[in-house]
VEXDONU-501247 format. One record per residue (C-alpha): residue number from 1; residue in one letter; chain; x, y, z. Coordinates in steps of 0.2 Angstrom, whole numbers. Layout:
N
NODE  num  residu  chaine      X      Y      Z
NODE  NUM       a       A      X      Y      Z
...
//
This chain:
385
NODE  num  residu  chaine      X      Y      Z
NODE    1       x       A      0      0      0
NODE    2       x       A      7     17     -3
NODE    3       x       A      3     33      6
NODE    4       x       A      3     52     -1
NODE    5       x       A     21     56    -10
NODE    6       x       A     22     71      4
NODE    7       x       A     23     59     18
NODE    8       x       A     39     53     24
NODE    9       x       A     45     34     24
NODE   10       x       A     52     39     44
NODE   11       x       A     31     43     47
NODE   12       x       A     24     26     43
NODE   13       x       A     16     18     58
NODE   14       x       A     19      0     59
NODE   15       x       A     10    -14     69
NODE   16       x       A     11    -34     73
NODE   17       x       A      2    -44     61
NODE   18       x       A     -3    -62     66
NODE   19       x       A     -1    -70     50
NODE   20       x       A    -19    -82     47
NODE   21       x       A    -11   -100     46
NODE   22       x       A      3    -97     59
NODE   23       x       A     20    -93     62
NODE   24       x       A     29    -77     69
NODE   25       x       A     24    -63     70
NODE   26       x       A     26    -51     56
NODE   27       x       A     24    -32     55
NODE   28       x       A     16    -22     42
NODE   29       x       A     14     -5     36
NODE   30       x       A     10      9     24
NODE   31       x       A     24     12     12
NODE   32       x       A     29     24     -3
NODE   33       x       A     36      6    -13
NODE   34       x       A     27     -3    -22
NODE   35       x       A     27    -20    -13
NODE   36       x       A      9    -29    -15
NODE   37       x       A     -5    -22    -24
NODE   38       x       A    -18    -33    -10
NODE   39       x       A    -11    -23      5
NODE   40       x       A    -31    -21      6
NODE   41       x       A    -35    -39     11
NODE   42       x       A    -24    -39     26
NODE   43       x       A    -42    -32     36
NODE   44       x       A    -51    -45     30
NODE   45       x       A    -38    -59     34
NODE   46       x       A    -37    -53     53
NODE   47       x       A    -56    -53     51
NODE   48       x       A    -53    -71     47
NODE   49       x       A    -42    -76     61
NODE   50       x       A    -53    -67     74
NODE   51       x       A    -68    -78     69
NODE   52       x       A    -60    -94     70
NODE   53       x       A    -60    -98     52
NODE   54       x       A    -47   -110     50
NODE   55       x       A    -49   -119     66
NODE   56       x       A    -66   -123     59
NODE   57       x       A    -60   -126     40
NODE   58       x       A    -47   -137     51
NODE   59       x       A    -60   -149     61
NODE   60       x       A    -71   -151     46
NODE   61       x       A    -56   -158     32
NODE   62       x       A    -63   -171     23
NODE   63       x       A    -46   -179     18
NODE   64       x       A    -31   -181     23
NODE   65       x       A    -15   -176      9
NODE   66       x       A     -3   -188      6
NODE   67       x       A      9   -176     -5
NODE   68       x       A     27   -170      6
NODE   69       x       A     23   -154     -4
NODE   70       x       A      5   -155      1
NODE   71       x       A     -8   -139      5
NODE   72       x       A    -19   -144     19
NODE   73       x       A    -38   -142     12
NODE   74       x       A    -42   -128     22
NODE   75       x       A    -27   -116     13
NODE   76       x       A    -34   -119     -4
NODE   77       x       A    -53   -114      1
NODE   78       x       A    -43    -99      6
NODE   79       x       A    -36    -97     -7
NODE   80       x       A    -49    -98    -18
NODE   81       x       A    -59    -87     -7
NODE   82       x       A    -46    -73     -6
NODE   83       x       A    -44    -73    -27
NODE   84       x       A    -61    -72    -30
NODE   85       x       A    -62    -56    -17
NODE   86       x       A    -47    -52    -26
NODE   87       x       A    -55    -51    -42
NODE   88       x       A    -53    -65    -50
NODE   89       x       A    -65    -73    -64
NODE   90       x       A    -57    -89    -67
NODE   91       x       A    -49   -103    -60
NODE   92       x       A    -31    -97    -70
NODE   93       x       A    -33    -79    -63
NODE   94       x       A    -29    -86    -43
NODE   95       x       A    -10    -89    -51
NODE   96       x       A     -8    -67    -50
NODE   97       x       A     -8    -72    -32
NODE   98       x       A      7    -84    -32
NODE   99       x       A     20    -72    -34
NODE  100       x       A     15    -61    -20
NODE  101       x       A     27    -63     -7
NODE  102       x       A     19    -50      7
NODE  103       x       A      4    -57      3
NODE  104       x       A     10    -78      8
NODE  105       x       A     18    -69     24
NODE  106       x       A      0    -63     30
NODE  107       x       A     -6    -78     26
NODE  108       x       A      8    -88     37
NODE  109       x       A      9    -98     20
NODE  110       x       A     28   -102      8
NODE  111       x       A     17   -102     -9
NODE  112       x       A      1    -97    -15
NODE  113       x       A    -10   -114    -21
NODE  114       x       A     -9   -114    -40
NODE  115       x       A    -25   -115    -50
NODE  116       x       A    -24   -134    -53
NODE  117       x       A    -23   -138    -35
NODE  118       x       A    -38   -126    -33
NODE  119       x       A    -48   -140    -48
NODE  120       x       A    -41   -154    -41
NODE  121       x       A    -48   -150    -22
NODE  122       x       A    -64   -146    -30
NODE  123       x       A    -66   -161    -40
NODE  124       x       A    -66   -171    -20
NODE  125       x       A    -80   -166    -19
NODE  126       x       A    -96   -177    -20
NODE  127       x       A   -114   -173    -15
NODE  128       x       A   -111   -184      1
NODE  129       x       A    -95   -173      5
NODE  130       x       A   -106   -158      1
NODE  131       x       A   -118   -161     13
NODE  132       x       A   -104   -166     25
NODE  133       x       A    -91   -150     24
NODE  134       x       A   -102   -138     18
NODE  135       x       A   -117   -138     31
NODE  136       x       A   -108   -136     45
NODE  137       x       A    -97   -122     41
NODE  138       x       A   -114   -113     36
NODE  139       x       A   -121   -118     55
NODE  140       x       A   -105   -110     62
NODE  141       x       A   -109    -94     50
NODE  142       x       A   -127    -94     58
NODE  143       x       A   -121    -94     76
NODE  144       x       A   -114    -78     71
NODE  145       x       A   -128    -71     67
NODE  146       x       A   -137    -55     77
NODE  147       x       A   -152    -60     84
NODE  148       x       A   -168    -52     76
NODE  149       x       A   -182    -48     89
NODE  150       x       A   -196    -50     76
NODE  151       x       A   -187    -63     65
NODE  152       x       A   -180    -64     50
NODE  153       x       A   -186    -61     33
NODE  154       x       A   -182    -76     21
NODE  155       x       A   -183    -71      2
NODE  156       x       A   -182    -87    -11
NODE  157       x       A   -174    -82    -28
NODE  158       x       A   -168    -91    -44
NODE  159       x       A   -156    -85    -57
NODE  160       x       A   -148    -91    -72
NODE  161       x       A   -129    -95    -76
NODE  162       x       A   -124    -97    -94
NODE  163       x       A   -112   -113    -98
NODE  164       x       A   -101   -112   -114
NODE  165       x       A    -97   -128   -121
NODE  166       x       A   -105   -144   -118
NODE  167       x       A    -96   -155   -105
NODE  168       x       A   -101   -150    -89
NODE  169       x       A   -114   -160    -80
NODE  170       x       A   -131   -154    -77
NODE  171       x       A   -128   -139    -89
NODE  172       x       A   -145   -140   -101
NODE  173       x       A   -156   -129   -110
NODE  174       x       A   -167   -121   -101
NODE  175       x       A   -176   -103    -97
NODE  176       x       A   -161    -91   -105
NODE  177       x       A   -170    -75   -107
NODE  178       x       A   -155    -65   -110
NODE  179       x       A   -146    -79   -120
NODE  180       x       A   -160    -90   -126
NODE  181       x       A   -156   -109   -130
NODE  182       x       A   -136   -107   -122
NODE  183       x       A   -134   -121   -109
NODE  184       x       A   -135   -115    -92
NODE  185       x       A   -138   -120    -73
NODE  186       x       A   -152   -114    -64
NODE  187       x       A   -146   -110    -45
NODE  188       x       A   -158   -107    -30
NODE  189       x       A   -156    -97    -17
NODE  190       x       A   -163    -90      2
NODE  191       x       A   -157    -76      8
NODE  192       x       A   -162    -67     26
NODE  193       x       A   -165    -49     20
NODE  194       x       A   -160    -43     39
NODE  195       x       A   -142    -50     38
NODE  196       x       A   -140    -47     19
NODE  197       x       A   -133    -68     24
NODE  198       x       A   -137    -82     10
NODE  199       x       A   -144    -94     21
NODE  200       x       A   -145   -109      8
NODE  201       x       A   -141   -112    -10
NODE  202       x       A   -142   -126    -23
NODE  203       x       A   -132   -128    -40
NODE  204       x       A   -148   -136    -50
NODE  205       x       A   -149   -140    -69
NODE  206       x       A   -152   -127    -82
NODE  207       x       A   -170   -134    -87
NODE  208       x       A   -178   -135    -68
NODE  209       x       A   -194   -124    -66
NODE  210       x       A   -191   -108    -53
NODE  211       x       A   -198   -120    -39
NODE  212       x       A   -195   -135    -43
NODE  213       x       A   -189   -144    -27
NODE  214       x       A   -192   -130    -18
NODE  215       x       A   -201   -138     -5
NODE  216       x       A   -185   -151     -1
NODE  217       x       A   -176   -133     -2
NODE  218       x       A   -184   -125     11
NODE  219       x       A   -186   -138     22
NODE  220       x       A   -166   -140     23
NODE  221       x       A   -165   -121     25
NODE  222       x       A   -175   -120     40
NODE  223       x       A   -165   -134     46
NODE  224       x       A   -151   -123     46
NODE  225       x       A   -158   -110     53
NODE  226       x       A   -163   -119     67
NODE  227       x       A   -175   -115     82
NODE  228       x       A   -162   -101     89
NODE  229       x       A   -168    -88     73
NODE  230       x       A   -187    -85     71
NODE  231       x       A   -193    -82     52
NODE  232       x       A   -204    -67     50
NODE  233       x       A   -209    -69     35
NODE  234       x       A   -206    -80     17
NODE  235       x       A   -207    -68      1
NODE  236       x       A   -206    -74    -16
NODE  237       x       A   -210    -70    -32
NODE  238       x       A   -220    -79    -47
NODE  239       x       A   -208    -92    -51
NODE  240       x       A   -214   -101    -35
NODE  241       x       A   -233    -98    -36
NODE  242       x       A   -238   -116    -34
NODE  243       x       A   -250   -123    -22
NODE  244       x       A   -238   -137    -14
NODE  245       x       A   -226   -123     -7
NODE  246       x       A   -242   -111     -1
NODE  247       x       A   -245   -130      8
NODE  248       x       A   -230   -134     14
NODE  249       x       A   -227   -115     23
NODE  250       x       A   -247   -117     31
NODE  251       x       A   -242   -132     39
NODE  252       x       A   -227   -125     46
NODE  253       x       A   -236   -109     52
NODE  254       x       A   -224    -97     42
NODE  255       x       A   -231    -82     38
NODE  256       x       A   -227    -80     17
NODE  257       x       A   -231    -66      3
NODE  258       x       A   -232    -73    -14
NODE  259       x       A   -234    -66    -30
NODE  260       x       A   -248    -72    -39
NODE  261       x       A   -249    -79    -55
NODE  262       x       A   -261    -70    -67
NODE  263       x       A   -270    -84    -75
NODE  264       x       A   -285    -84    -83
NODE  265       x       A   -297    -90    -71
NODE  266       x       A   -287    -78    -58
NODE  267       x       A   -291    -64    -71
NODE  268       x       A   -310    -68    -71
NODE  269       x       A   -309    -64    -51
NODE  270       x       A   -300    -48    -53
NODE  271       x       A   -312    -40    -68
NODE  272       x       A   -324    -41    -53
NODE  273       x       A   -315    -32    -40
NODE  274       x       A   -324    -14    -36
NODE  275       x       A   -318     -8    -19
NODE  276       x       A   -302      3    -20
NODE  277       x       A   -295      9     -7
NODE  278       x       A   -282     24    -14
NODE  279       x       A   -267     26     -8
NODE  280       x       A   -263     40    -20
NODE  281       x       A   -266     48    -37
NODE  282       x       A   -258     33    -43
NODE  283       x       A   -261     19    -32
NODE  284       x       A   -273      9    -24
NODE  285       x       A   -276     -8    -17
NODE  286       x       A   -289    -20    -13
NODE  287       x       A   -291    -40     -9
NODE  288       x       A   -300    -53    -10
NODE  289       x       A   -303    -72     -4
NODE  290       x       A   -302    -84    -19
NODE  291       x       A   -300   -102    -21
NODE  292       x       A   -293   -111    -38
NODE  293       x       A   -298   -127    -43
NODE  294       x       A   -285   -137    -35
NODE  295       x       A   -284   -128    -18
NODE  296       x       A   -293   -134     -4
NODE  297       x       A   -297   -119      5
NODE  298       x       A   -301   -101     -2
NODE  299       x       A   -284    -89      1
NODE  300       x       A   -282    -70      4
NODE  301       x       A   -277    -60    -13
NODE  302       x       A   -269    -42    -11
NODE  303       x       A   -272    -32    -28
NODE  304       x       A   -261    -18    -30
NODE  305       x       A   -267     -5    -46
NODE  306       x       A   -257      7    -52
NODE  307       x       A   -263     20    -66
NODE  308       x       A   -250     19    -81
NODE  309       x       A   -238     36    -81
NODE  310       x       A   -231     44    -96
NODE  311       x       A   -217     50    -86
NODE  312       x       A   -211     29    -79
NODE  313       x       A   -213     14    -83
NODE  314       x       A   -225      3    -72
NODE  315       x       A   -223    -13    -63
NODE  316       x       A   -236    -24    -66
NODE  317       x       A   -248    -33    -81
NODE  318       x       A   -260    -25    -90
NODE  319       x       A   -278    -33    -93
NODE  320       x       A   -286    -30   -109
NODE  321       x       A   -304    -27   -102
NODE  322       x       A   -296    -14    -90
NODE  323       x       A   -286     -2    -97
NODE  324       x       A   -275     12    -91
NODE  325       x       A   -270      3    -77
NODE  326       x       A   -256    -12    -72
NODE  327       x       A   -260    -24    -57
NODE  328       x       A   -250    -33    -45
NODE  329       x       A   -258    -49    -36
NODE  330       x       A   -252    -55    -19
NODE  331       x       A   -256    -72    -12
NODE  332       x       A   -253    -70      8
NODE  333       x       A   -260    -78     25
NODE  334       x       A   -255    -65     35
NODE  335       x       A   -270    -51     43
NODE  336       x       A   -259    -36     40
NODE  337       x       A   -267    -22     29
NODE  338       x       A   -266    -23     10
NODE  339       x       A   -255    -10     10
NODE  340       x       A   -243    -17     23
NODE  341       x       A   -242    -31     14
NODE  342       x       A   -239    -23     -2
NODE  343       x       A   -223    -13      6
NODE  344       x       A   -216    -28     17
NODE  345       x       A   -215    -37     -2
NODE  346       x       A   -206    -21    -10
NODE  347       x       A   -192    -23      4
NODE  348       x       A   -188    -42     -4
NODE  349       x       A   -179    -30    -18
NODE  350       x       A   -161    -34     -7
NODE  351       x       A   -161    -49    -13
NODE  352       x       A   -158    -46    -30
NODE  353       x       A   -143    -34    -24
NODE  354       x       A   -136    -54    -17
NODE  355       x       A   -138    -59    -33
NODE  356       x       A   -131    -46    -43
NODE  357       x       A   -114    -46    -29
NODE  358       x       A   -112    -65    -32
NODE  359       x       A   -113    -63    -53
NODE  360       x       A   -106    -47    -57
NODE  361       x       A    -94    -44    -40
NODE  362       x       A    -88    -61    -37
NODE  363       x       A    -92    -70    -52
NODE  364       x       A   -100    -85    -46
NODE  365       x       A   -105    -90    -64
NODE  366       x       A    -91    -91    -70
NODE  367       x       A    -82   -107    -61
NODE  368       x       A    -86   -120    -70
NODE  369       x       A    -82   -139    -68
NODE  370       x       A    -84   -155    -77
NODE  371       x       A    -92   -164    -61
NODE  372       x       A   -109   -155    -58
NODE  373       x       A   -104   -158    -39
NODE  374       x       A    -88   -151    -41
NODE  375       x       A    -96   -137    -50
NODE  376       x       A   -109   -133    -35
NODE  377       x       A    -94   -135    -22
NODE  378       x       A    -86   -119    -31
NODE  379       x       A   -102   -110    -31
NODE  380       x       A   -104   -113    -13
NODE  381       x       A    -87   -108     -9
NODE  382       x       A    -88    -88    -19
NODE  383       x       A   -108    -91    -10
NODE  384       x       A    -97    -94      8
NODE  385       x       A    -83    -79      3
//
């Protein structure tokens, strides 16, 4: 790191450093050289020693290395983890790290793992040893986590990452909207809007619907979570409008907000809607009970209306038979107001910021595997950085 060119070397402050996987200690500083352009990430690796990090990586290593010149597991997940917060978007770009020589003394470490060390730990991995290293070290992160007098807010979310080439597993056609018929994989995710914390994630293939499994999903995420962290609320949207999750979350007693699917028969019931309570010139809600044909019990609708502007564009669909106007339809069990219900959804906006960090910040699309399992270990591990 360097400091102003007025400041002289005699004025830089220097203080003890204990490097993350032992040894002396080591002391750093500000400098007018030019010795290591990641000066930065010497913050986040105390950060990293002060949790316990590596004495958890350490009691969760699902092999043993046989190698003299071995890596114990733990330093190439950190590794990996500091190249990706590092900036890079490929498994190659970790080598810019190797020859940084400050940066090994910080991390108590001779070398820097090499890109094909990074493959080869990934490709270990299995779905058994998934579910075996990975789940635990996401308990530990949720120990950590403040506790939330009212509970959490638990926001479900899918998005798409593009495959080139052909060889990887589970990598398949699917909904592409922005590159229709590439390959790609269709990754799920739950996020706590409080903590800005991805609570659970799965690697799924490129052709699964927005909620397919989603009820297996949720079930392991509130697993994880535990009975220490209270759940406030379950928010989606469309994508997972389907009567076995709306089930699944009454039977649990979890409060949820769903957006609704306009379908016709839905439609037919919204043409008859006449009450409007106006929020402003623009707005106005309303709600209704309505049962489809395959739901056993009616449910609460929440309509939001909003009049279409000249001066922005409007969330919402249009209805042929009731123009000048774009709707919104909320499927909820909870007794708040229409409105609140309408502004508790808006908040679930955070968890398209998640998104956008792990795909254009950390690129987690971009890590890429033969092994479908390999492929989901990497995700999980930019998912964990």
């Amino acid at each position: 790191m360097q400091k102003h060119s007025f400041q002289a070397p005699e004025q830089n402050d220097w203080q003890e450093f204990k490097p993350l996987f032992g040894g002396g200690k080591i002391k750093i500083c500000d400098t007018l050289r030019a010795v290591t352009p990641f000066g930065g990430l010497s913050v986040l690796i105390e950060f990293l020693g002060r949790i316990g990090l590596v004495e958890q990586l350490q009691s969760q290593e699902f092999y043993q290395p046989k190698s003299p010149n071995h890596y114990r597991p733990g330093q190439i997940l950190v590794g990996f983890m500091l190249s990706v917060i590092a900036g890079a978007q490929r498994f190659a770009h970790a080598n810019q790290l190797r020859a940084d020589r400050a940066l090994h003394a910080l991390l108590g470490l001779k070398r820097f793992p090499s890109d094909d060390t990074i493959l080869n730990y990934f490709r270990r991995f299995t779905q058994a040893e998934i579910e075996r290293f990975w789940r635990p070290l996401w308990r530990w992160l949720i120990s950590r986590l403040p506790w939330q007098p009212n509970g959490y807010s638990l926001d479900l979310d899918s998005t798409i990452f593009s495959r080139h080439g052909t060889q990887q597993q589970g990598a398949t056609r699917g909904y592409n909207p922005r590159r229709p018929g590439r390959l790609s994989h269709h990754p799920l995710l739950a996020v706590l809007a409080e903590a800005n914390f991805v609570l659970h994630a799965w690697l799924r293939s490129g052709n699964s619907g927005a909620s397919q499994g989603v009820v297996q999903f949720l079930s392991e995420a509130l697993h994880l979570l535990g009975s220490n962290h209270r759940v406030r609320t379950v928010r989606a949207d469309s994508g997972f409008y389907a009567d076995g999750l709306l089930s699944f979350l009454e039977q649990r007693a979890l409060p949820y907000i769903v957006v609704a699917r306009l379908t016709t028969y839905l439609k037919s019931r919204l043409y008859q809607v006449t009450q409007w309570q106006a929020v402003d010139a623009n707005y106005s809600v309303s709600e209704f009970k309505f049962k489809l044909w395959n739901w056993k019990e009616p449910r609460r609708f929440v309509v939001v209306r909003e009049q279409v502007q000249t001066t922005k564009s409007a969330v919402g669909r249009k209805l042929i038979d009731l123009p000048g106007y774009v709707f919104r339809v909320f499927v909820t069990n909870r007794d708040d107001a229409a409105l609140d219900i309408w502004r508790d959804y808006n908040d679930r906006a955070c968890v398209e910021c998640r998104i956008d960090e792990l795909k254009n910040e950390l690129a987690a699309d971009h890590f890429c595997l033969r092994s479908f399992f390999a492929t989901e270990s990497a995700f999980l591990a930019v998912v964990f950085s």
